[in-house]
N, CA, C and O atoms as CSV, one atom per row, in Angstrom:
chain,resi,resn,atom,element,x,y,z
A,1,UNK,N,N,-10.976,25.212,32.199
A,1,UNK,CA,C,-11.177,23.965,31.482
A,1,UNK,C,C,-11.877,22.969,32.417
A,1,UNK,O,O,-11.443,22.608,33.511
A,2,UNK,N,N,-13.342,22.465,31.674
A,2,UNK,CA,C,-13.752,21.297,32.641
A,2,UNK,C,C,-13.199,20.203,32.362
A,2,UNK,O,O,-12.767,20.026,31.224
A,3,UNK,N,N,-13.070,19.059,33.505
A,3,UNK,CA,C,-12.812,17.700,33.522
A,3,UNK,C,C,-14.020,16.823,33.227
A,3,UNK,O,O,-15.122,16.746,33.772
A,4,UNK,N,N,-13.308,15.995,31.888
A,4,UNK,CA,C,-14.189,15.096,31.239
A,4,UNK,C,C,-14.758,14.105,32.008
A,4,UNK,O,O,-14.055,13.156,32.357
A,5,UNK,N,N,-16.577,14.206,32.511
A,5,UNK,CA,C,-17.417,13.018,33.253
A,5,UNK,C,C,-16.945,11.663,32.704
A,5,UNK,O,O,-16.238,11.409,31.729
A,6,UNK,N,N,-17.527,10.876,33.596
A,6,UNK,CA,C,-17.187,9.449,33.312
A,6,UNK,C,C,-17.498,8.953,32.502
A,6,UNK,O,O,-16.969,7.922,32.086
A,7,UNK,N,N,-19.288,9.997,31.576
A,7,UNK,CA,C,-20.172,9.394,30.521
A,7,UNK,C,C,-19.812,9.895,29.328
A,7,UNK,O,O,-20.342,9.642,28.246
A,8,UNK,N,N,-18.695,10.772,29.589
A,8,UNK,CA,C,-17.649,11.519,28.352
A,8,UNK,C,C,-16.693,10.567,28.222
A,8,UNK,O,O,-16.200,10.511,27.095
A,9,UNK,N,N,-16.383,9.996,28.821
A,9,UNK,CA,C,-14.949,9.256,28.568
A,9,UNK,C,C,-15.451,7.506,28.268
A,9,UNK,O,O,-14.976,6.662,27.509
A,10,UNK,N,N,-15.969,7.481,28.701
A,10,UNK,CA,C,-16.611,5.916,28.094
A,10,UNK,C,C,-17.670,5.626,27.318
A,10,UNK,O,O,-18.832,5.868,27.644
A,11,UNK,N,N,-17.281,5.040,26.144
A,11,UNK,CA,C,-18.273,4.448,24.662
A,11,UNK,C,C,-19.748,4.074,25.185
A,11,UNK,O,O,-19.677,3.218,26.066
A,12,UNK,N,N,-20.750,4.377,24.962
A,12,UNK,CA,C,-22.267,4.219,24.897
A,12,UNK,C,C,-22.278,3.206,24.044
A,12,UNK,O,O,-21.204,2.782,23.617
A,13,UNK,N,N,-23.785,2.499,23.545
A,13,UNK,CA,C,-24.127,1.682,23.356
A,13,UNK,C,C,-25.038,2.715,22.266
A,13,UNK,O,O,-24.934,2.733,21.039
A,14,UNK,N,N,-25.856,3.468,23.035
A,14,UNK,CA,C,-27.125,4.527,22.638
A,14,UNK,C,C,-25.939,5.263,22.269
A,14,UNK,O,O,-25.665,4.772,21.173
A,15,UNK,N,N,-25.329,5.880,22.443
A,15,UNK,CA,C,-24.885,7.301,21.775
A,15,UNK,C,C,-24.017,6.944,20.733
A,15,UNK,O,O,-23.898,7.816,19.873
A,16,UNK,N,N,-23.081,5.440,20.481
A,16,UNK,CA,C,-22.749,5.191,18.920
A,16,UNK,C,C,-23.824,4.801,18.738
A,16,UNK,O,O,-23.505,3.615,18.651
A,17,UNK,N,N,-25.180,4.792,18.560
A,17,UNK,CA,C,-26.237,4.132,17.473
A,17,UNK,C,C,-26.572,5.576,17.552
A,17,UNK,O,O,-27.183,5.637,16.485
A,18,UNK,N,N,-26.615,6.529,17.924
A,18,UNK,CA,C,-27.100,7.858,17.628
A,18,UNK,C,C,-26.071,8.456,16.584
A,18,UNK,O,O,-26.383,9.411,15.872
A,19,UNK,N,N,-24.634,7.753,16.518
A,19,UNK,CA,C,-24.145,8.422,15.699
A,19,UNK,C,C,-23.283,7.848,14.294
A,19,UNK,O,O,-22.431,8.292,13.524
A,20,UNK,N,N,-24.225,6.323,14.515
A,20,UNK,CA,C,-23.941,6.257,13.093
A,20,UNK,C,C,-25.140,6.585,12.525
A,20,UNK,O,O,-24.883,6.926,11.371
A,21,UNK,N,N,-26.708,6.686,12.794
A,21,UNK,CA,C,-27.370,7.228,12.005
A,21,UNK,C,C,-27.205,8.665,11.704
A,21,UNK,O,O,-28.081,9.148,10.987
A,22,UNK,N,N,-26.186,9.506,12.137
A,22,UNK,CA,C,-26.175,10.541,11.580
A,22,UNK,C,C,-26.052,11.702,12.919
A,22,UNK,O,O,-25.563,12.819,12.754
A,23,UNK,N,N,-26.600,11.198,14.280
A,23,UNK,CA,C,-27.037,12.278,15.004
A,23,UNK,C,C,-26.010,13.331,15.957
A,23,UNK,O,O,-24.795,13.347,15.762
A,24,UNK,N,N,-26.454,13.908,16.656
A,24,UNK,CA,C,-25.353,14.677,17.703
A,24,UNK,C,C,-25.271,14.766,18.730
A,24,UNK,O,O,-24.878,15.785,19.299
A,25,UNK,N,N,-25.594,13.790,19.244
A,25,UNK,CA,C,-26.032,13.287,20.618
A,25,UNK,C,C,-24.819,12.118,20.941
A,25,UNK,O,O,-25.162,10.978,21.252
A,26,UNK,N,N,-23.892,12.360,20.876
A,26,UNK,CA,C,-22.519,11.625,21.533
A,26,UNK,C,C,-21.202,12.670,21.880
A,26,UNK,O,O,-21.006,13.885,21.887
A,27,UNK,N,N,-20.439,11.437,22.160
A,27,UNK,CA,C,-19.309,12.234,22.726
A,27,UNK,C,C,-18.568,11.698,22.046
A,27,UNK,O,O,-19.019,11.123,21.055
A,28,UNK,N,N,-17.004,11.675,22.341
A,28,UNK,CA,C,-15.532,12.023,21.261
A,28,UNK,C,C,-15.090,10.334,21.441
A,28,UNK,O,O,-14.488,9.765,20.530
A,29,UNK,N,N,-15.539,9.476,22.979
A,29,UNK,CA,C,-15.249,8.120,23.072
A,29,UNK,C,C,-16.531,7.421,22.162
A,29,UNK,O,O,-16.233,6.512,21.387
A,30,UNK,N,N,-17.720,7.788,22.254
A,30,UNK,CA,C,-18.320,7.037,21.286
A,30,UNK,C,C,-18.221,6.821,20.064
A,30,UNK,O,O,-18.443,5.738,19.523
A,31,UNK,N,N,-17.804,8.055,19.410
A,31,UNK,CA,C,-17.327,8.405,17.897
A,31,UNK,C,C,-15.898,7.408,17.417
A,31,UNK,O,O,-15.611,6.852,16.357
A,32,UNK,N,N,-15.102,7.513,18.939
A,32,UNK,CA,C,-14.017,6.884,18.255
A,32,UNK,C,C,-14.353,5.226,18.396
A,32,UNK,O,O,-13.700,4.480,17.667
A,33,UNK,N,N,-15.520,4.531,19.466
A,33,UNK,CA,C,-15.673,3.506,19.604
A,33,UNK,C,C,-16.373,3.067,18.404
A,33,UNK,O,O,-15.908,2.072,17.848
A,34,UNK,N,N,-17.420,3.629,17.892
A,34,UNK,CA,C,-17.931,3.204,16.525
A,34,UNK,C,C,-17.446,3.540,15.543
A,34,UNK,O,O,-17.988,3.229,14.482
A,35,UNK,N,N,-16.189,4.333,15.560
A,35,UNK,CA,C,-15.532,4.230,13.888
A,35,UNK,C,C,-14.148,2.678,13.899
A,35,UNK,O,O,-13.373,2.352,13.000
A,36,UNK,N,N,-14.355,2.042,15.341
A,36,UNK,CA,C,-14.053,0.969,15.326
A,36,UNK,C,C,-14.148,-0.094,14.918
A,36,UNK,O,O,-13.461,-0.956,14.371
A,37,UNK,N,N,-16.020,0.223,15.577
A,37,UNK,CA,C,-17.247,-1.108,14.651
A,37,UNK,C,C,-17.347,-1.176,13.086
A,37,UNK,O,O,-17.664,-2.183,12.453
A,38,UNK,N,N,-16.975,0.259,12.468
A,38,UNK,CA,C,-16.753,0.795,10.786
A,38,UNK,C,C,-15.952,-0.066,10.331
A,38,UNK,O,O,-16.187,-0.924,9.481
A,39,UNK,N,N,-14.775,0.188,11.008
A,39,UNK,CA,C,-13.849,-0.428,10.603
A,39,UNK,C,C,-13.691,-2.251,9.996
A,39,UNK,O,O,-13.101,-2.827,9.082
A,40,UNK,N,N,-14.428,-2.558,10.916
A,40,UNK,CA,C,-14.732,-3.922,10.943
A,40,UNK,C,C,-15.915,-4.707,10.140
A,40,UNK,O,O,-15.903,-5.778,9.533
A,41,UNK,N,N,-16.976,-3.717,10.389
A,41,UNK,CA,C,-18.382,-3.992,9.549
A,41,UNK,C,C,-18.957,-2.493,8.975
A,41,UNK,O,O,-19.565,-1.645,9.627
A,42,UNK,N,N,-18.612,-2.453,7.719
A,42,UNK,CA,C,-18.355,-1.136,7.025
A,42,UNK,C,C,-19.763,-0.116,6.916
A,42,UNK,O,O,-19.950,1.099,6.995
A,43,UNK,N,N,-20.982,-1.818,6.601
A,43,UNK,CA,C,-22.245,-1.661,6.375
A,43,UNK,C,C,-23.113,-1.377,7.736
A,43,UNK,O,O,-24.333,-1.513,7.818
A,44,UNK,N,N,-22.309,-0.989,8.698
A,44,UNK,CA,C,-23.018,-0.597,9.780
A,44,UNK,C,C,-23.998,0.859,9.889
A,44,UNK,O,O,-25.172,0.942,10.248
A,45,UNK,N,N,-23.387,1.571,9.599
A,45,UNK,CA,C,-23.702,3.287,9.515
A,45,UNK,C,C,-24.589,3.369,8.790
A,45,UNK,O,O,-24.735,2.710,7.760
A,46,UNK,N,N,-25.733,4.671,9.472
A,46,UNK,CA,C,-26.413,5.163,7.944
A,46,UNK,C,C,-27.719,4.328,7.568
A,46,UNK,O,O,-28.445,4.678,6.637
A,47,UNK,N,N,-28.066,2.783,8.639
A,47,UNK,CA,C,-28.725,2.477,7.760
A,47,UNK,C,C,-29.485,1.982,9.301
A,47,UNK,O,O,-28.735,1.527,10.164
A,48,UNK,N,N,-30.666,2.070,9.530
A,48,UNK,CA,C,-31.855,1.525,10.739
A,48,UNK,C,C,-31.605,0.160,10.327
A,48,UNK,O,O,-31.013,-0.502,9.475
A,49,UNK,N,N,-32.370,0.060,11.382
A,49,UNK,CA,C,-32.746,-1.612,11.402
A,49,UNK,C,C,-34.088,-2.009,11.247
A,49,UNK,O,O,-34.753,-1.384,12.073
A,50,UNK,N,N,-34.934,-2.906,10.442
A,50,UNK,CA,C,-35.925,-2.928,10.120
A,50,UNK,C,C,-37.401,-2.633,11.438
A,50,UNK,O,O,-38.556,-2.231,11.299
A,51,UNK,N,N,-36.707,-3.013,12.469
A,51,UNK,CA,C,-37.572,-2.867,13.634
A,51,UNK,C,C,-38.061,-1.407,13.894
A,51,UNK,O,O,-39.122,-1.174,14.473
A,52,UNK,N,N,-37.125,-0.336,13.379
A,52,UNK,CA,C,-37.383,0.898,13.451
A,52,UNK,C,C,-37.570,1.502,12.523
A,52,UNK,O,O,-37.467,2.728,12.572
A,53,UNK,N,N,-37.952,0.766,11.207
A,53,UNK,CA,C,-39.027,1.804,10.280
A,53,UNK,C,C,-40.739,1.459,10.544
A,53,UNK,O,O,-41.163,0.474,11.150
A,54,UNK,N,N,-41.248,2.125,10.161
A,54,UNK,CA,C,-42.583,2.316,10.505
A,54,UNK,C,C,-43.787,1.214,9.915
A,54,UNK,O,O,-43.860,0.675,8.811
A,55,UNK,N,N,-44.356,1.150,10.667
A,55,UNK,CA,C,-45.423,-0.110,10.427
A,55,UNK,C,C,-46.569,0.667,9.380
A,55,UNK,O,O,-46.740,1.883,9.478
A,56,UNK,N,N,-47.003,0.198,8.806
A,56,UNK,CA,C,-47.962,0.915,7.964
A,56,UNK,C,C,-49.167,0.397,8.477
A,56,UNK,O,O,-48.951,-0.804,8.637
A,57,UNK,N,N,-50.532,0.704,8.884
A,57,UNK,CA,C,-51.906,-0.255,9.059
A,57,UNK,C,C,-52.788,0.746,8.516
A,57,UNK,O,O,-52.991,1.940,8.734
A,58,UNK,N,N,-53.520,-0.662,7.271
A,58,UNK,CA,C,-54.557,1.205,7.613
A,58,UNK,C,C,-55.629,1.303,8.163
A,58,UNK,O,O,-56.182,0.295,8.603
A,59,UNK,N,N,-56.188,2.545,8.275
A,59,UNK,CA,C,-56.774,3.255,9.360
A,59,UNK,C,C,-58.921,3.089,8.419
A,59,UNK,O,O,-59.201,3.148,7.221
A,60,UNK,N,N,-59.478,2.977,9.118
A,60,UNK,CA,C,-60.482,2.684,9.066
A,60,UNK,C,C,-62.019,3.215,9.845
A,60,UNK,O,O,-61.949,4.127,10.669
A,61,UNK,N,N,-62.829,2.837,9.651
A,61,UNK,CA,C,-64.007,2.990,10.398
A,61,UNK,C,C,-64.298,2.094,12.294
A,61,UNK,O,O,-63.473,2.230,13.198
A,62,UNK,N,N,-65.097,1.593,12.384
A,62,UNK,CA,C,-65.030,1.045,13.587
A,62,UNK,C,C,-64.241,-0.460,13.235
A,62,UNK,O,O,-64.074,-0.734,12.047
A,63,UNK,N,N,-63.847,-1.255,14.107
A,63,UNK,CA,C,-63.720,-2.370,14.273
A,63,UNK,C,C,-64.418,-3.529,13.753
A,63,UNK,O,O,-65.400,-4.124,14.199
A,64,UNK,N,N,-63.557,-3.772,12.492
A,64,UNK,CA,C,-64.139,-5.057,11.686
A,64,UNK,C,C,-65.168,-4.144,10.235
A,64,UNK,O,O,-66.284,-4.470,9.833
A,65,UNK,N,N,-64.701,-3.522,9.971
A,65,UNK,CA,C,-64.919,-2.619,8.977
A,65,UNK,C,C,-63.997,-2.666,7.504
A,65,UNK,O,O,-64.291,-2.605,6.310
A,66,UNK,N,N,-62.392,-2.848,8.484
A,66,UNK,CA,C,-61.231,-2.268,7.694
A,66,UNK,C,C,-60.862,-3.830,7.048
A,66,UNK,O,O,-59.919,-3.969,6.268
């Protein structure tokens, strides 16, 4: 049996935002630290933040064309 690292045993910042969008990139303290933040602000999970959906521009000929 290995002994749990220090980055196993203490809540991320990055690895609960990896796992309320869904991902698998945390550990068992982050999971339980953000079903904390759930608890509290329900509408947290599941949903980006506008900064990280995608910019749309569109795409064009040379410069001052579009």
């Amino acid at each position: 049996m290995t002994v749990p690292t220090d980055a196993e045993l203490r809540p991320n910042v990055a690895r609960m935002y990896d796992y309320f969008l869904g991902g698998c990139h945390n550990f068992a303290a982050d999971r339980a630290a953000a079903e904390q933040i759930l608890s509290i602000f329900p509408d947290t999970a599941g949903r980006p933040p506008a900064e990280t959906l995608p910019v749309r521009t569109p795409v064009g000929g040379p410069p001052g064309l579009v």
